[in-house]
C-alpha positions as a printed Julia matrix, in Angstrom:
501×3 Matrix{Float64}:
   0.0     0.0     0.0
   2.78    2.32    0.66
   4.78    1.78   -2.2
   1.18    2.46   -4.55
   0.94    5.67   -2.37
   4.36    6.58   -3.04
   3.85    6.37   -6.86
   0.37    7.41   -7.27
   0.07   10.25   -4.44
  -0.3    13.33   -6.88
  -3.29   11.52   -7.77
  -4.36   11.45   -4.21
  -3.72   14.66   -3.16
  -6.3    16.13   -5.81
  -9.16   14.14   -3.8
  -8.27   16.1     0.02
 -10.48   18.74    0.84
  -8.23   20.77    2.91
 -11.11   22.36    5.82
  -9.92   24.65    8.1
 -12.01   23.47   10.72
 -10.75   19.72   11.08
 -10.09   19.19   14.72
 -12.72   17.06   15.76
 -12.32   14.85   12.27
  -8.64   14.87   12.07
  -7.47   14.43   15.58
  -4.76   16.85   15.29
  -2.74   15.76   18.83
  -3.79   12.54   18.84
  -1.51   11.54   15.7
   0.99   12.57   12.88
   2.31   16.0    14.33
   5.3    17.1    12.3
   7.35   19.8    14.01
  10.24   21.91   12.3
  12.81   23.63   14.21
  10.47   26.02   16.16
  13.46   28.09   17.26
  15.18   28.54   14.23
  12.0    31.32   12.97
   9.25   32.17   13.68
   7.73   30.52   10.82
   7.96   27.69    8.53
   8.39   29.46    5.58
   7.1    33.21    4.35
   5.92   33.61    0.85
   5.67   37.28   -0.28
   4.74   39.16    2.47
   2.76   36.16    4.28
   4.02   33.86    6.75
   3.77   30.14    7.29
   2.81   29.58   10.88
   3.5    26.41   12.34
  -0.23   25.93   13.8
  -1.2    26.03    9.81
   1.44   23.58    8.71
   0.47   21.27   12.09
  -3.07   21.11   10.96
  -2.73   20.97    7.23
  -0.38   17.75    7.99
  -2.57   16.26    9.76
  -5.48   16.31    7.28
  -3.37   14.87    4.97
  -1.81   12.74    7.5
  -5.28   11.54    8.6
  -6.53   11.14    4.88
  -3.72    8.5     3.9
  -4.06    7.0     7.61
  -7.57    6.6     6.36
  -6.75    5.17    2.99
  -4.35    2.76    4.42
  -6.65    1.4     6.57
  -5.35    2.98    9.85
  -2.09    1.34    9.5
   0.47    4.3     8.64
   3.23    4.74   10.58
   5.42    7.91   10.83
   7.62    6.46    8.82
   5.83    5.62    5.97
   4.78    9.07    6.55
   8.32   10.46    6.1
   8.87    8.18    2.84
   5.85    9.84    1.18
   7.1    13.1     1.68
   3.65   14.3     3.42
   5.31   17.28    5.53
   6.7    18.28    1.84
   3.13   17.84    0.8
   1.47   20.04    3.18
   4.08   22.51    3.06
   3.81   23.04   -0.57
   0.06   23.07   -0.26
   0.47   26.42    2.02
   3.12   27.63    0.44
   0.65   27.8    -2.97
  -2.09   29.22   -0.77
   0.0    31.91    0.1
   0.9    32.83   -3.16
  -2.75   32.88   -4.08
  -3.29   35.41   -0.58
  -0.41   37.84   -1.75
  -2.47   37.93   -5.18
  -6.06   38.15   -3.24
  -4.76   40.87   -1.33
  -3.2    43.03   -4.06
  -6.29   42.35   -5.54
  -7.74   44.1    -2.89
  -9.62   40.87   -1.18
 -10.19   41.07    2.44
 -12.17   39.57    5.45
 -14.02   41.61    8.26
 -14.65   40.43   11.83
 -18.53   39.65   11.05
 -17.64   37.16    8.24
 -15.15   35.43   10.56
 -17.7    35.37   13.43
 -20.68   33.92   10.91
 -17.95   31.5     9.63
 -17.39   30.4    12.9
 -20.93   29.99   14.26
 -21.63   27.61   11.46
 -19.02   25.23   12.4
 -20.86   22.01   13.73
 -17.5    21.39   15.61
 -18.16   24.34   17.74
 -21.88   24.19   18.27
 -23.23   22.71   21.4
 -26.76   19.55   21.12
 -28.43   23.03   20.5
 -27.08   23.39   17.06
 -25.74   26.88   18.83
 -21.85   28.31   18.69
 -20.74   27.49   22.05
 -17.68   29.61   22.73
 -16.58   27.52   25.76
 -16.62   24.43   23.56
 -14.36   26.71   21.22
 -11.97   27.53   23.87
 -11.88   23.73   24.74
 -10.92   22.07   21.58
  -8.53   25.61   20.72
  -6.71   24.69   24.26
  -6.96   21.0    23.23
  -4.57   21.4    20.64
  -2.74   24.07   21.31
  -4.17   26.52   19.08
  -4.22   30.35   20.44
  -7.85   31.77   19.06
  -5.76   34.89   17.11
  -4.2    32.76   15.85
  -6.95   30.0    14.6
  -9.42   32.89   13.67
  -6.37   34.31   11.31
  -6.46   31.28    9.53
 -10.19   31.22    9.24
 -10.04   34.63    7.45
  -7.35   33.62    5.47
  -9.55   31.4     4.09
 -12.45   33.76    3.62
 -10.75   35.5     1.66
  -8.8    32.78   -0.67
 -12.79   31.53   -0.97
 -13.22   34.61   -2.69
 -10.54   34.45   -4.97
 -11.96   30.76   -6.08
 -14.91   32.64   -6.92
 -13.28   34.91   -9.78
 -11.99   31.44  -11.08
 -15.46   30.14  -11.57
 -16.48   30.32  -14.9
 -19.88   29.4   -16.58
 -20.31   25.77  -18.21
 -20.81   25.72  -22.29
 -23.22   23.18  -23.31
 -20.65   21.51  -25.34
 -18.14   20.39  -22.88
 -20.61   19.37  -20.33
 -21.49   16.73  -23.52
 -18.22   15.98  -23.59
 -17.58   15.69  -20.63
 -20.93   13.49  -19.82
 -19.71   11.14  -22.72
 -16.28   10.81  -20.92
 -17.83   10.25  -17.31
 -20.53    7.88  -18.39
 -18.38    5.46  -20.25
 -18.83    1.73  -19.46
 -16.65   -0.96  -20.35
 -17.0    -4.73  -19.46
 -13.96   -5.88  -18.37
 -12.26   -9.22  -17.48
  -9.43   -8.54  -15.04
  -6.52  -10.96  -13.5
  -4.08  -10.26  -10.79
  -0.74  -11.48  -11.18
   1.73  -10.76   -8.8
   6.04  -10.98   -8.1
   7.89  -11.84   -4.63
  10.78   -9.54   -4.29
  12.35  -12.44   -2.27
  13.31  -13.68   -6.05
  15.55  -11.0    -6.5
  19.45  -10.84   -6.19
  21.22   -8.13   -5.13
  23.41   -6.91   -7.89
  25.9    -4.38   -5.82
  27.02   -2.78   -9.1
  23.48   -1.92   -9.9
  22.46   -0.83   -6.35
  25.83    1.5    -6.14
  24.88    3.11   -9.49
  21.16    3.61   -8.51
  22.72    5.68   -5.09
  25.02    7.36   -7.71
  22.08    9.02   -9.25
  20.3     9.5    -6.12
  22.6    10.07   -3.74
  21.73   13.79   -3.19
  19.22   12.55   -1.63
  20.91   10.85    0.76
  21.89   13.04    3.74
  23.15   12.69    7.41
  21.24   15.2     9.01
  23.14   18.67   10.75
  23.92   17.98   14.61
  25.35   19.75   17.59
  27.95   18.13   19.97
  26.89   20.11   23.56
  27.64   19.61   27.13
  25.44   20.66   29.52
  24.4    21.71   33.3
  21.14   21.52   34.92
  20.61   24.26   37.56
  17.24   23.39   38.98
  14.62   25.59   40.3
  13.73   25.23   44.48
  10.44   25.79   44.89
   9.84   27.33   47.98
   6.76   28.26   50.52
   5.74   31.76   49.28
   3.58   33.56   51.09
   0.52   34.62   49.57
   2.21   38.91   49.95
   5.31   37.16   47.71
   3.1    35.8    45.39
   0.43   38.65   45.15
   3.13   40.72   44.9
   4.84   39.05   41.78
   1.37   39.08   40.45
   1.02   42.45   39.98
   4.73   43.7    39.14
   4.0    45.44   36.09
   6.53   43.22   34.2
   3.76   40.12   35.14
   0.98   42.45   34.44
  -0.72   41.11   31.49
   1.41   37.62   31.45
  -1.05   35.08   33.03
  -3.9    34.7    30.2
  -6.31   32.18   29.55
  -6.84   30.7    25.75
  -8.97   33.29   24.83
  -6.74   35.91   25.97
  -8.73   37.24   28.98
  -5.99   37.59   32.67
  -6.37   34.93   34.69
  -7.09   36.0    38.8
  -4.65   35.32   41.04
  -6.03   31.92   42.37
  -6.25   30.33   38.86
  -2.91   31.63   37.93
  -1.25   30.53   41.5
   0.69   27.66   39.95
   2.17   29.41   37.29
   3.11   32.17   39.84
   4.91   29.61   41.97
   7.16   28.53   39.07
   8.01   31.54   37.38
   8.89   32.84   41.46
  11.15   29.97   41.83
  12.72   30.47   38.55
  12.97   34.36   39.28
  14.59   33.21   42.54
  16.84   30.8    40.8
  18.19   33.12   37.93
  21.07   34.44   39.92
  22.67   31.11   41.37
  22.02   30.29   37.29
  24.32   33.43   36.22
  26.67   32.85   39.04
  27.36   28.79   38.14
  27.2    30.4    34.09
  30.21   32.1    35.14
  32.11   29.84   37.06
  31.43   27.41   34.33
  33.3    30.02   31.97
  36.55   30.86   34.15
  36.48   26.58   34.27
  35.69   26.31   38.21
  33.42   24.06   37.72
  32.87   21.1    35.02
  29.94   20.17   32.63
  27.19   17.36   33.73
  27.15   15.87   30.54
  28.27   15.62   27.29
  25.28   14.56   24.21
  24.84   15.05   20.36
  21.4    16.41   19.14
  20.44   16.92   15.65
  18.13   19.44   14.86
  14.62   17.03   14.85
  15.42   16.93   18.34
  12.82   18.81   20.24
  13.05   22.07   21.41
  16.49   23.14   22.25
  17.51   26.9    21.42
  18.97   26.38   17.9
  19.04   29.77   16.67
  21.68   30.38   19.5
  23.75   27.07   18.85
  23.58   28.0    14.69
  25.35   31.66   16.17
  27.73   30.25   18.2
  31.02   29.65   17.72
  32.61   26.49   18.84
  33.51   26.36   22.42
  31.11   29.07   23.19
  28.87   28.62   26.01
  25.86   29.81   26.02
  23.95   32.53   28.46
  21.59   30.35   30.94
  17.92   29.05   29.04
  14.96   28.5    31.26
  14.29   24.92   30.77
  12.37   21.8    31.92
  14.45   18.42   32.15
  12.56   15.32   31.99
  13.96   12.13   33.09
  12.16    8.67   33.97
   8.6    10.7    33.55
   9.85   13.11   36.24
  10.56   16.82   35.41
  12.06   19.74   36.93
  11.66   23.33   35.82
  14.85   25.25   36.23
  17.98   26.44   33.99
  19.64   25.13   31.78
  23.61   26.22   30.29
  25.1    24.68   27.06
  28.46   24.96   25.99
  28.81   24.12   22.0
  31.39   22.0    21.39
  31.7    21.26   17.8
  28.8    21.46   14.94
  28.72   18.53   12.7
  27.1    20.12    8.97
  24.93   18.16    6.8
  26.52   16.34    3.75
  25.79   13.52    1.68
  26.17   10.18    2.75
  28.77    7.4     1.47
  27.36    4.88   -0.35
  27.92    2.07    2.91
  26.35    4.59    5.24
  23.27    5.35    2.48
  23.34    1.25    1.59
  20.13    0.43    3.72
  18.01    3.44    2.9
  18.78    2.96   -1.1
  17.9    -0.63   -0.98
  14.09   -0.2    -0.43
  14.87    1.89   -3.45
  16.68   -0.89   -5.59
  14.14   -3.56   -4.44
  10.87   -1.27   -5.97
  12.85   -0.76   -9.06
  13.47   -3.89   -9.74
  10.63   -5.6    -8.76
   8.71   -3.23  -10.72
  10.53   -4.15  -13.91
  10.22   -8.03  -13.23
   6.36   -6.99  -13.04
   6.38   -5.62  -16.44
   7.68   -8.26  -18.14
   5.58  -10.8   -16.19
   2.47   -9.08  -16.84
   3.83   -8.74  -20.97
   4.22  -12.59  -21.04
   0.74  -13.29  -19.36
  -1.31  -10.52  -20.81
  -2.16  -12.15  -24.27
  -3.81  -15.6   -23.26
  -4.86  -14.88  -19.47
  -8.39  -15.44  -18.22
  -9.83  -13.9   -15.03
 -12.84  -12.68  -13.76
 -15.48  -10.56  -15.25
 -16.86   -7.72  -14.62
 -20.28   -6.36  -16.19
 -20.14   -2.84  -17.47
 -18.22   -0.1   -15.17
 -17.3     3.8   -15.28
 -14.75    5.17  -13.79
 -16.44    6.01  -10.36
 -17.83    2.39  -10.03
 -18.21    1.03   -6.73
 -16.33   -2.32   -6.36
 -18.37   -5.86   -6.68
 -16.87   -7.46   -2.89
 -18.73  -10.6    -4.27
 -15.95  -10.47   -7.57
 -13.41   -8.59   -6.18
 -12.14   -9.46   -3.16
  -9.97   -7.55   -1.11
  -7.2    -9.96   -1.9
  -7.09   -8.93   -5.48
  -7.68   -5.18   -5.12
  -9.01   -2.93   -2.04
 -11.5    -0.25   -2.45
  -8.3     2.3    -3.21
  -6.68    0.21   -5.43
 -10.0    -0.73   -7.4
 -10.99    3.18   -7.57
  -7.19    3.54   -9.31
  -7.4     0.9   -11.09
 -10.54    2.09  -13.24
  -9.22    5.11  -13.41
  -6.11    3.96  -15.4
  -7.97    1.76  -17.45
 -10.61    5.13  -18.24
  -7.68    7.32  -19.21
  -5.76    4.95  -22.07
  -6.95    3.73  -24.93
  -5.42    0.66  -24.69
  -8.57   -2.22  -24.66
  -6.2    -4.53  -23.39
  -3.29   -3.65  -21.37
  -2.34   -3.59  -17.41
  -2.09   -1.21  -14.17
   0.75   -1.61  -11.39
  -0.47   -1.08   -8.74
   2.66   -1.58   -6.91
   6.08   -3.06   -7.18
   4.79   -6.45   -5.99
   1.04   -6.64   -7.64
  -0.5    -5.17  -11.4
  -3.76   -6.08  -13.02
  -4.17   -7.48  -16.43
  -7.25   -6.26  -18.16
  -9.58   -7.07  -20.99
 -12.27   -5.02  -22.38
 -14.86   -6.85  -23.66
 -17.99   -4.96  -24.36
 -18.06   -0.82  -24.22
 -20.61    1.86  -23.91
 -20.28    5.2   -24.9
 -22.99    7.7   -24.79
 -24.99    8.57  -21.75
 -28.81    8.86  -21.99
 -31.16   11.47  -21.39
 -32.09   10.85  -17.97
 -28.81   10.15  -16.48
 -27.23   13.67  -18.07
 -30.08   15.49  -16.11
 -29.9    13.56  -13.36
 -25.89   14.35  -12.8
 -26.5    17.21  -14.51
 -25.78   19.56  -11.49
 -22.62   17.33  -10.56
 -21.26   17.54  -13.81
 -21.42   21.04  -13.68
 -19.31   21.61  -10.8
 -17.08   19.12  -11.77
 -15.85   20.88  -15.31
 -16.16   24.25  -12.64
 -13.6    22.95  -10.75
 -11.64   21.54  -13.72
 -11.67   24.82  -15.77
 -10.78   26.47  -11.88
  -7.82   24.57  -11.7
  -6.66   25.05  -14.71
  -6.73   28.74  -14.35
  -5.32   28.54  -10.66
  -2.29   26.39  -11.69
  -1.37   28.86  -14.48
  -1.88   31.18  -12.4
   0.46   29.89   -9.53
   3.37   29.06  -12.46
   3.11   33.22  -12.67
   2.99   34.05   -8.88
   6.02   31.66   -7.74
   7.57   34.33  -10.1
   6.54   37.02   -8.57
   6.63   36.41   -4.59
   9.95   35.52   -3.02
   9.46   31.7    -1.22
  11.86   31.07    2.06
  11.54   28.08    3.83
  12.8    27.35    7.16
  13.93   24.21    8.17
């Protein structure tokens, strides 16, 4: 399934509706976060003069995350995440919707406060067994996921307004290629189909073969930048404060407006009391912190511990370390260390000890990463052949007549032949040749031989009007895209792109 996902996911990606409001549906902390290096900007990536955030690129991932999750029957791993190049794919995704807001915008586009607010009351996510917007049930699911409400409802007009653009792209259906495009969708063929399939256990490894296939991909192939640090943990004492001390640190006009809830409203004292007693003790802290900084420096006193880190790993201050020099130690970080569950706030001082930059892998280092590689390839090309030799004398089983959005017969095609994925790419191949007898890989281990035996061409009366409406929106949104993707070709032109990571 992955490999077919790998090779057919431009396909795919056309069939994601990309909703703004998805939390409920998608699950966004319960699976597939991706997280760039958080301290490195601010963003992912600005386009133009619009920004990337990484609560956009968290929750476009995870649609798409959740949609091939779906597709794949529940079973995809992070992994198999990271070898279909899904962060990649949601990235590029935003990055094109940005380009598209720069143009909206110069266009002179905008959303007000109302349509963000009527946007928002419609969303069934956010209504309570009333069918009524429920702000606390907002605030909930925002908090659930991390999500500040600025932040979400600046996405939400983002969209408003890129909904608006879409519009201009709309353009009226001519009689003529709703015909045509009728005579294309109603097609039917009868088809006899046959799987045959090839067990990559059967192939040798030629290492000749497998060091010229990293040869032309070995750019690809990358050790990843990391950081050789050593490290001491000062921890924060918490102490009993009185409720004066706390109070007190409370209303410091440096705390003033600190302590907010998610929708941005100051917490009172007695909700905010726990985060008062940690950012006291830390406060309390941050001189024995500068004090062990420098002693650390004049080399009266040694490091705790000496690690590597690359930059995937979590959230250590990697703006500073890309600055620093080696040998350089850096200022004292608030920081929480975690070990056996158990965590202690406090502060934390690094001293850089040598940066280790990305470069391209040997090919004995790369060997077990290209091999996956080698094996599709080749197994593929075994396939071929296979399905060449068997194609002109096989028999299978038939199927009476189908289009290309035909439901799969479970009773005739069992999952063990082709799924409900595979089946719905499967007629799509066969629809878009005009081969009447040919085959479809559908991956590197399975393909399908088909047959057609009987075809229909022209729809009839009363299935044109009864799809009439569908068939409408559906050369819309064809004609739209079009348009849009010309459109983009132009604006990636125009709008500097900078990616962070």
């Amino acid at each position: 399934m992955l490999t077919w996902m790998q090779h057919h996911k431009k396909y795919l990606v056309v069939t994601i509706w990309i909703s703004v409001i998805a939390f409920v549906g998608a699950g966004v902390v319960g699976w597939g976060a991706y997280d760039y290096n958080q301290n490195r900007s601010s963003s992912v990536a600005t386009v133009g003069d619009e920004k990337v955030s990484f609560v956009e690129f968290n929750l476009r991932y995870n649609q798409i995350y959740g949609y091939y999750n779906q597709i794949s029957n529940g079973g995809l791993s992070e992994e198999n995440a990271e070898k279909l190049g899904l962060k990649d794919l949601a990235l590029n995704s935003l990055i094109e919707d940005k380009l598209l807001l720069n143009f909206a915008k110069s266009l002179g586009l905008w959303a007000n406060e109302n349509e963000v607010i009527q946007e928002l009351s419609m969303a069934e996510e956010f209504q309570n067994v009333n069918g009524i917007f429920d702000k606390n049930i907002y605030y909930a699911i925002l908090k659930q996921n991390n999500i500040l409400s600025k932040n979400y409802e600046q996405i939400l007009s983002d969209r408003i307004i890129l909904n608006k653009l879409n519009k201009i792209f709309e353009l009226p259906a001519k009689e003529n290629e709703l015909q045509m495009l009728a005579a294309s969708y109603f097609m039917q063929d009868a088809l006899e189909i046959a799987k045959i399939t090839f067990d990559k256990k059967d192939l040798a490894i030629d290492e000749n073969a497998l060091k010229k296939l990293w040869e032309a991909h070995k750019n690809d192939f990358k050790t990843q930048k990391s950081y050789e640090l050593s490290s001491y943990f000062i921890e924060a004492k918490k102490s009993n404060f009185s409720q004066d001390e706390l109070r007190t640190f409370y209303e410091n006009e440096n705390n003033k407006f600190k302590y907010k809830a998610q929708d941005g409203k100051i917490l009172d004292f007695e909700l905010a009391k726990e985060m008062l007693i940690k950012d006291l003790s830390l406060e309390k802290t941050k001189n024995l912190a500068n004090e062990k900084f420098v002693a650390l420096r004049n080399q009266k006193d040694n490091f705790q511990k000496d690690f590597n880190i690359s930059e995937e790993d979590g959230n250590y201050p990697f703006e500073l370390l890309a600055k620093a020099k080696n040998k350089d130690i850096l200022k004292p970080v608030i920081w929480q260390e975690c070990e056996n569950k158990i965590c202690k706030d406090g502060f934390m001082i690094f001293r850089l000890n040598q940066i280790n930059p990305v470069r391209i892998k040997n090919f004995e280092e790369a060997r077990a990463e290209v091999l996956p590689m080698y094996y599709s390839e080749e197994a593929r090309k075994a396939l071929e052949e296979k399905a060449e030799r068997a194609l002109p004398s096989f028999k299978g089983v038939e199927l009476e007549f189908v289009n290309r959005n035909s439901i799969k017969d479970v009773k005739k095609v069992g999952d063990e032949i082709l799924n409900s994925a595979e089946f719905s790419y499967f007629l799509s191949q066969v629809f878009n040749t005009d081969q009447n007898s040919s085959y479809v890989l559908i991956n590197d281990t399975k393909a399908i031989l088909y047959r057609i035996k009987k075809q229909k061409l022209n729809p009839n009366k009363q299935d044109f009007n009864q799809y009439q409406t569908m068939l409408e929106s559906s050369l819309k949104t064809l004609k739209s895209s079009e348009i849009k993707q010309e459109l983009l070709e132009e604006l990636k032109k125009t709008y500097k792109i900078k990616i962070y990571h």
